[in-house]
C-alpha positions as CSV (number, residue, x, y, z in Angstrom):
1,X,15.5,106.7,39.8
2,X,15.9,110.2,38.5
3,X,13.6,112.3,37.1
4,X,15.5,112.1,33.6
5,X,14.8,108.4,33.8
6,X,11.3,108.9,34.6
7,X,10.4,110.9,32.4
8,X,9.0,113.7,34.8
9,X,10.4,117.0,33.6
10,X,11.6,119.8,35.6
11,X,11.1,123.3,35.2
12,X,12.9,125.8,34.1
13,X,13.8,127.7,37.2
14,X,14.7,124.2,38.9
15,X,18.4,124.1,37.0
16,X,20.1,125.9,34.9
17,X,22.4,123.3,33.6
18,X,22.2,121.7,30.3
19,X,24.2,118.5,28.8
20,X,24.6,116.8,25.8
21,X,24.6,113.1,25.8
22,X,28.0,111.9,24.7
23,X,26.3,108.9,22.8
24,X,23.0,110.7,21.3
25,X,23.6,114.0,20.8
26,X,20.5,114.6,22.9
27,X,20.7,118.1,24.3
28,X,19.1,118.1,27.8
29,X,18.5,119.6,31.1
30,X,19.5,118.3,34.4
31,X,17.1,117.8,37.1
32,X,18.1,119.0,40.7
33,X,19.8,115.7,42.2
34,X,19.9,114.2,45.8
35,X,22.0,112.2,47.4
36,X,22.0,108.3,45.7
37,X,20.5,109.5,42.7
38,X,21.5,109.2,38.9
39,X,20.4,111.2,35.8
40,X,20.1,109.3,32.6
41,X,19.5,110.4,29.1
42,X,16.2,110.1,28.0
43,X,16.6,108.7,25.0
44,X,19.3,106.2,24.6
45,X,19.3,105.8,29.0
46,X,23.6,107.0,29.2
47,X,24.4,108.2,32.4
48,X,24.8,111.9,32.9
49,X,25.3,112.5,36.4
50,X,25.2,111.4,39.9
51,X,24.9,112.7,43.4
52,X,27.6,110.8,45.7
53,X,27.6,110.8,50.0
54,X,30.9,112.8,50.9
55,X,32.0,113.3,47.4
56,X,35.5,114.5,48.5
57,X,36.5,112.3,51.7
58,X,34.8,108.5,50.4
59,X,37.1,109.4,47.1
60,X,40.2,110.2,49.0
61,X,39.9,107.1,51.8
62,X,39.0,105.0,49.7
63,X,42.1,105.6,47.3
64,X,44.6,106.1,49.7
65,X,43.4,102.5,51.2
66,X,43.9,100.7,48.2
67,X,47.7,102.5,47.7
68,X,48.3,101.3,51.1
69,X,47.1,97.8,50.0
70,X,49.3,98.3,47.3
71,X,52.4,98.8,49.0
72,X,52.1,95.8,51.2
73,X,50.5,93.7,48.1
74,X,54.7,94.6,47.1
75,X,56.4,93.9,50.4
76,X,55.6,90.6,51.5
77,X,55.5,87.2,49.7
78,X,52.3,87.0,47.1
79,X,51.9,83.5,46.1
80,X,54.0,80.1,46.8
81,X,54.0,76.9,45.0
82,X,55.3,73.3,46.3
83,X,56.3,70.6,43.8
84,X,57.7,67.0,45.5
85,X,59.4,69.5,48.7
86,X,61.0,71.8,46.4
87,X,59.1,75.2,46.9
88,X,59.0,78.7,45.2
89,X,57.5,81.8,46.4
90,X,57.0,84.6,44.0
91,X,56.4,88.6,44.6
92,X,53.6,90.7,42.8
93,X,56.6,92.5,41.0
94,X,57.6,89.2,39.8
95,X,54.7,89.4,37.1
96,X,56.7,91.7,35.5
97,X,60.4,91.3,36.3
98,X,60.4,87.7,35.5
99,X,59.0,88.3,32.0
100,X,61.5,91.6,31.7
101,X,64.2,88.7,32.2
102,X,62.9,86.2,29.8
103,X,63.5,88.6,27.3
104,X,59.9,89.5,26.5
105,X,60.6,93.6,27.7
106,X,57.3,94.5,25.9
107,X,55.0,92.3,28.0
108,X,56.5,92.8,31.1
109,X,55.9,96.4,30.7
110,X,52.8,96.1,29.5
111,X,51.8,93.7,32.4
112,X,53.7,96.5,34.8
113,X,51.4,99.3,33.4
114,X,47.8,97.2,33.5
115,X,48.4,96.0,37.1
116,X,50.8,98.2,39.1
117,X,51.8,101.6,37.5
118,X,48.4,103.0,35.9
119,X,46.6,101.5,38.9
120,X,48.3,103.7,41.3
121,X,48.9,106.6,39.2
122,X,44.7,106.6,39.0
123,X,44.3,106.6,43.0
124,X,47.2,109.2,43.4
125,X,45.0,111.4,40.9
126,X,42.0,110.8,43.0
127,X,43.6,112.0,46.1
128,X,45.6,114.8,44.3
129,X,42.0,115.9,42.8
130,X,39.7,115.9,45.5
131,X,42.3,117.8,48.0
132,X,43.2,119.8,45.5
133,X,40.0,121.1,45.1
134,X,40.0,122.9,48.6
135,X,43.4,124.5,47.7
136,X,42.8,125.0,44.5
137,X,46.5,123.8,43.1
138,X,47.2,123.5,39.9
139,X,47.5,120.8,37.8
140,X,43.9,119.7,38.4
141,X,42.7,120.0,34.4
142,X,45.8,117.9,33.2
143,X,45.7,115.6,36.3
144,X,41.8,114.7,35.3
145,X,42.3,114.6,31.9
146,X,45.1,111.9,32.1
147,X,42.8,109.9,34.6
148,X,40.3,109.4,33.0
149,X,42.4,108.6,29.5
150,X,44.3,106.0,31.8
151,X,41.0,104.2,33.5
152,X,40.3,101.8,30.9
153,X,43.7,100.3,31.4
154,X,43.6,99.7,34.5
155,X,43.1,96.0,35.5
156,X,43.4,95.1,38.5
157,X,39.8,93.3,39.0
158,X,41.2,91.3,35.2
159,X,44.8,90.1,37.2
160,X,42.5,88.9,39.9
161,X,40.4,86.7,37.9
162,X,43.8,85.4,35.9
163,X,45.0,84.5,40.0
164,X,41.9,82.3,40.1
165,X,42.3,80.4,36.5
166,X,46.1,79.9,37.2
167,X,45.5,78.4,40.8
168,X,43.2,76.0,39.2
169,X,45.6,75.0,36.7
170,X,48.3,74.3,39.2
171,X,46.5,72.7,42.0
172,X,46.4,69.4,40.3
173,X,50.2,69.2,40.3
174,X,51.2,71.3,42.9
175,X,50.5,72.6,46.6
176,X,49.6,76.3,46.3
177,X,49.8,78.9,49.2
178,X,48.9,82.5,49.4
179,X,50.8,84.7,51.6
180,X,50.0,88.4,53.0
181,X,50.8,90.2,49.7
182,X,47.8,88.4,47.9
183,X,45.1,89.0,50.4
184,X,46.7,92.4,50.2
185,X,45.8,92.6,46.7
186,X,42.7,91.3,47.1
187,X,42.0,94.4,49.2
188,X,43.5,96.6,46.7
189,X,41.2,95.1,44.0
190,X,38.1,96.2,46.1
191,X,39.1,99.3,46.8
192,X,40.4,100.4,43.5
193,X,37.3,99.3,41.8
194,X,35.1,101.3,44.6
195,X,36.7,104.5,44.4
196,X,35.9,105.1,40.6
197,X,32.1,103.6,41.6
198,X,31.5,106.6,44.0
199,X,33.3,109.6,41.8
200,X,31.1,110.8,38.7
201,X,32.8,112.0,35.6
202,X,30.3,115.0,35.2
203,X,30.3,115.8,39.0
204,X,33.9,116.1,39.4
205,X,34.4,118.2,36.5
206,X,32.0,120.6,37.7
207,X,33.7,120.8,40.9
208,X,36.7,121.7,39.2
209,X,35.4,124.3,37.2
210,X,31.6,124.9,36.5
211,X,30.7,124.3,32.8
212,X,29.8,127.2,30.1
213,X,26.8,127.2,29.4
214,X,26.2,128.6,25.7
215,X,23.1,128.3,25.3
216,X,19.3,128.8,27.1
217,X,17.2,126.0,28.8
218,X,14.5,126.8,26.0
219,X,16.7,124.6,23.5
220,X,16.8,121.6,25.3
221,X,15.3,118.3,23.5
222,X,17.3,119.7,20.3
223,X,20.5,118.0,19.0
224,X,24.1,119.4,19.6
225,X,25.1,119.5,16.1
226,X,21.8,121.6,15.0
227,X,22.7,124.1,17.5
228,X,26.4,124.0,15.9
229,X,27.3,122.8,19.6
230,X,29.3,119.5,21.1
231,X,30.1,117.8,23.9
232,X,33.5,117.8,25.4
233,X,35.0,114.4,25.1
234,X,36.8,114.8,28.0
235,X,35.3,117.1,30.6
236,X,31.6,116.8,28.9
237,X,31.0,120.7,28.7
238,X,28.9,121.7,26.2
239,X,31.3,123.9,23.4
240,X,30.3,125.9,20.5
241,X,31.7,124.4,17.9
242,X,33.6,127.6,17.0
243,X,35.3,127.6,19.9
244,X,37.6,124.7,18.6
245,X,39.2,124.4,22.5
246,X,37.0,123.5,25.2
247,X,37.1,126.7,27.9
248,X,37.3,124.3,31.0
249,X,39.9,122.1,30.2
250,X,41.7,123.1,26.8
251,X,40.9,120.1,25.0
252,X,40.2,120.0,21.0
253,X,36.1,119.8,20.3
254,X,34.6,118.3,17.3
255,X,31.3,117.7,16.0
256,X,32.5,113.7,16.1
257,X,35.4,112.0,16.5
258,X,37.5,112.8,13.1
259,X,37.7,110.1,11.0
260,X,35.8,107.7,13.1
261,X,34.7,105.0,10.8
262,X,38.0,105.0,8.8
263,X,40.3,104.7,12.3
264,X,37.7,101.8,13.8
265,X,38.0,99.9,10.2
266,X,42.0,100.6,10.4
267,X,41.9,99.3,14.1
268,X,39.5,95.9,13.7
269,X,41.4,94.7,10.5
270,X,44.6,95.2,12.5
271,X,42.8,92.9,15.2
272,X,41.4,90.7,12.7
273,X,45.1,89.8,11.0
274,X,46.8,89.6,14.5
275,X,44.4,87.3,15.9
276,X,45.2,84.2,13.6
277,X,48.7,84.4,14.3
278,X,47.9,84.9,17.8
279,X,45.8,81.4,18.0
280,X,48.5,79.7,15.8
281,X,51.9,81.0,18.1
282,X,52.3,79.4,21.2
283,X,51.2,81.2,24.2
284,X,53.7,79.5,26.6
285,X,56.4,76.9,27.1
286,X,55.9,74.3,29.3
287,X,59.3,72.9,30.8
288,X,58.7,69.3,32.6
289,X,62.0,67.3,33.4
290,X,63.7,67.8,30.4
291,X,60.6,67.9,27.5
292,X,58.8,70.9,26.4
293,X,55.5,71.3,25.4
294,X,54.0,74.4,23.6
295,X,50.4,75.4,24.1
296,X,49.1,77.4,22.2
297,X,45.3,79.1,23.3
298,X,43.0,76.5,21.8
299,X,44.9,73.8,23.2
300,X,45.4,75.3,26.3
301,X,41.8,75.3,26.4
302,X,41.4,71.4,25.3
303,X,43.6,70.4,27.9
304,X,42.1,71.9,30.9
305,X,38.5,70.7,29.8
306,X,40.3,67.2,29.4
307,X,41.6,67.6,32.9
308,X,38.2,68.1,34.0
309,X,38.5,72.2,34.6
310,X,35.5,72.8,33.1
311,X,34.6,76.2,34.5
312,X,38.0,77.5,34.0
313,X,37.9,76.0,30.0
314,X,35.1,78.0,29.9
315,X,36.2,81.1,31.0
316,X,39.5,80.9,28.8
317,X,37.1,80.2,25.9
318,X,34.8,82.4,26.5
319,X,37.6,85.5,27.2
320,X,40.4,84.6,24.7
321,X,38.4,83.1,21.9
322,X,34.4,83.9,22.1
323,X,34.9,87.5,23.1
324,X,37.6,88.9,20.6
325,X,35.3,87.5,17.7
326,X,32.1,89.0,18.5
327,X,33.4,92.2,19.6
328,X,35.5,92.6,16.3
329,X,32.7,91.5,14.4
330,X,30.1,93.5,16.5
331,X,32.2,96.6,15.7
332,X,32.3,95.9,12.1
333,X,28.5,95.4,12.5
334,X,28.1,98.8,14.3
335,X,30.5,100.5,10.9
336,X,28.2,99.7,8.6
337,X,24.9,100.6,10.7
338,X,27.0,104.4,11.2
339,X,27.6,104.4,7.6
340,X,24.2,103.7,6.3
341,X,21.1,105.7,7.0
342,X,17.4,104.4,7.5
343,X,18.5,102.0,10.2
344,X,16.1,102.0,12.9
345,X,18.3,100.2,15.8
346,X,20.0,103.1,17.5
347,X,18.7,102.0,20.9
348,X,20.0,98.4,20.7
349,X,23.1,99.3,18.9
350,X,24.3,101.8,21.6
351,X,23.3,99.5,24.1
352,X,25.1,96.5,22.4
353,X,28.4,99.0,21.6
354,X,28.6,100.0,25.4
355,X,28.7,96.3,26.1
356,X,31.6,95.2,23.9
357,X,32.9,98.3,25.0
358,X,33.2,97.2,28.4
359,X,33.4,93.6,28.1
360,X,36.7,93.8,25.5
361,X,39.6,94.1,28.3
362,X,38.3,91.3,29.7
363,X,40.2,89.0,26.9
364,X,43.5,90.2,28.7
365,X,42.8,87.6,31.2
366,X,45.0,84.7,29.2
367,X,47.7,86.9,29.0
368,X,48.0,87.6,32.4
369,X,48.1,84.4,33.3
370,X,50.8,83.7,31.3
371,X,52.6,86.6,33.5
372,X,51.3,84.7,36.5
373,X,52.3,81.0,35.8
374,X,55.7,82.5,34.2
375,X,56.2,83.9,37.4
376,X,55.3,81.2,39.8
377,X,56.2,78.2,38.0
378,X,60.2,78.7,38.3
379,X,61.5,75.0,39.5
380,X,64.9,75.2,37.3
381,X,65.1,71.5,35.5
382,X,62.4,70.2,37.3
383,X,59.4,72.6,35.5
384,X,59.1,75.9,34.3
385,X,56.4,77.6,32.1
386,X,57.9,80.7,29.7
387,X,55.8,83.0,27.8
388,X,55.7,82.3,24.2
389,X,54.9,84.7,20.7
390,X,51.5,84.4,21.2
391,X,51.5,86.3,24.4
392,X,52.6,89.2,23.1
393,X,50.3,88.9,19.9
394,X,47.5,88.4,21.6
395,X,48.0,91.1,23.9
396,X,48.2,93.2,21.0
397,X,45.0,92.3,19.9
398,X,43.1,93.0,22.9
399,X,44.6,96.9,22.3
400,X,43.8,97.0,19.3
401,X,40.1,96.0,19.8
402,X,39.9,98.2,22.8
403,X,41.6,101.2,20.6
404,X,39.1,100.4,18.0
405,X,36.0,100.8,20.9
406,X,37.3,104.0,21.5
407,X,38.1,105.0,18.2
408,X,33.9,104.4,17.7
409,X,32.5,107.3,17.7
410,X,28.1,106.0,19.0
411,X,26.4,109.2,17.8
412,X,26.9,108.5,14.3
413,X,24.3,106.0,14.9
414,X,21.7,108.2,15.9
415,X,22.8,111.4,13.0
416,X,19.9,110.3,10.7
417,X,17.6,109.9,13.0
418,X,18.7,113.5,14.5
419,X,18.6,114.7,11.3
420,X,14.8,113.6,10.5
421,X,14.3,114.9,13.7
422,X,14.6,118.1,13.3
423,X,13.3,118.7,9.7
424,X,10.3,117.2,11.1
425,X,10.3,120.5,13.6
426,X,11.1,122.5,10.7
């Protein structure tokens, strides 16, 4: 535990370095860290920096691993599928390319970018990064920004679980096999997901470039805005707000996010009228000897706890149906907290808004199996599942409630408490 999280505070001499929390405003002094250990905020308990073992070689093997895994995951056969002797094997590309050929060009890109291209481009931006750093090439401000816009939509560890759901809806009818691709990209799923878990936001920005530090250590405990300063969304460097451009790496500073509440509200109606036709469309197609039968998610859902799936019912439930509506109506919840003053819940809102924050992309997992079973289940006459509206509705309603998550902007949760705050210290 650090000594932001205990409570303990450090004096002045120990470190020059402020921060402003990126969900409080909290303005705040870092504590001198070792190895293994975290700083939190104080107040609302957001992480502000961590000391990492080896923070350039871990980063750089560990990426360059999961690439590897990557390329094989590509190379060999991922998954095969036996129906009455007649067998299919499909590739990790076909995900994609098979949806790209059923005429559906915007999920199979979308699928393409989630679990293939933004993936890679992340680990490639690792290891360009951190070697960069001894060389000190250029490119490293743009290739930092981009990574960490991109990391959200990466979702590799989301494709994973959609393997699991769609072997359990298959293994009643058919005889599944896994070949050295999947194992491959099992490996690549571990790997991914550790390199971003030993590389800090804060610490890698101030290994690029070490952050301005406007103002003295005497100020901390006070708000950014009553100091006229705010944290860089990006690179987290504390900017006057006069400044307009963050100095470290270029990008636009404002006291919040313009227009927060308004492009949240545009984004969760959006959602909210996408996700009826969404349940109503048909997901997928379901080709059996000649008949067709359309599932749409509900029913898909019905018919696997009918078949006994029960765990995997629950999962689709909880991901494609349970999540969607709480987080759109959390978010709506969290507006009208941000856009009234005398709340007392700043605490549990932030806490609850980082948690439908994180928890959102998770409702991608239905489409992706879609990509999955599309994919897999190609037996000509005999059966064949193809993607249906839905898909691609639903899909866009997971963006839009992710977009809306981002669009939040958590401080204005805390700006009448900030502002009481500080009349209060006159």
């Amino acid at each position: 535990m650090s000594d932001l999280e205990s409570g303990v505070t450090q004096p002045a001499h120990a470190s020059a370095e402020l921060v402003l929390c990126r969900h409080c405003d909290l303005l705040q002094q870092l504590p001198l860290l070792s190895v293994g250990q975290e700083a939190a905020c104080s107040r609302c308990g957001y992480l502000l920096d961590m000391r990492q073992k080896d923070p350039v070689l871990r980063p750089v093997l560990y990426a360059a691993s999961s690439l590897f895994m990557l390329v094989l995951a590509n190379l060999f056969p991922f998954i095969g599928m036996d129906v009455a002797g007649n067998v299919h094997i499909m590739s990790f590309f076909d995900t994609s390319s098979v949806l790209f050929n059923e005429h559906q060009q915007w999920l199979a890109v979308l699928v393409w970018l989630f679990i293939q291209a933004i993936p890679a481009f992340c680990m490639l931006a690792v290891i360009y990064i951190k070697l960069g750093m001894v060389r000190r090439v250029r490119g490293l401000v743009w290739t930092a920004r981009v990574l960490y816009m991109l990391k959200p939509w990466s979702m590799v560890d989301i494709f994973l679980i959609g393997i699991l759901v769609a072997f359990v809806k298959l293994v009643v009818y058919a005889d599944i096999s896994v070949g050295m691709s999947f194992w491959a990209f099992c490996l690549f799923c571990l790997l991914h997901l550790r390199t971003f878990q030993v590389i800090d936001r804060h610490a890698l920005w101030e290994s690029i470039a070490p952050a301005p530090q406007p103002v003295p250590a005497d100020f901390a405990g006070r708000t950014g805005v009553s100091l006229n300063l705010a944290s860089c969304s990006c690179c987290t460097a504390i900017v006057p707000l006069e400044q307009k451009h963050c100095g470290r790496c270029g990008t636009k500073v404002t006291a919040r996010i313009p227009a927060s509440l308004q492009k949240t509200l545009a984004w969760l109606v959006t959602a909210t009228l996408l996700y009826i036709p969404a349940n109503l469309l048909p997901i997928m197609e379901t080709v059996s000897l000649g008949s067709s039968i359309q599932s749409t998610i509900i029913s898909g859902i019905i018919l696997m706890w009918q078949d006994g799936a029960y765990p995997v019912a629950i999962v689709i439930l909880l991901a494609s149906v349970v999540v969607p509506v709480v987080k759109i109506a959390v978010m709506f919840w969290l507006c009208y907290l941000a856009s009234h003053s005398g709340h007392k819940r700043q605490l549990l809102s932030t806490r609850v808004y980082l948690l439908v924050d994180w928890i959102g992309r998770w409702s991608m997992v239905d489409v992706l199996v879609v990509a999955i079973l599309a994919a897999l289940v190609r037996f000509d006459l005999l059966m064949g599942v193809y993607p249906g509206m839905g898909a691609i509705v639903f899909a866009t309603v997971v963006i839009t409630t992710m977009l809306a998550a981002m669009s939040f902007d958590p401080r204005l949760l805390w700006d009448q408490r900030n502002k009481k705050e500080e009349q209060q210290r006159g």
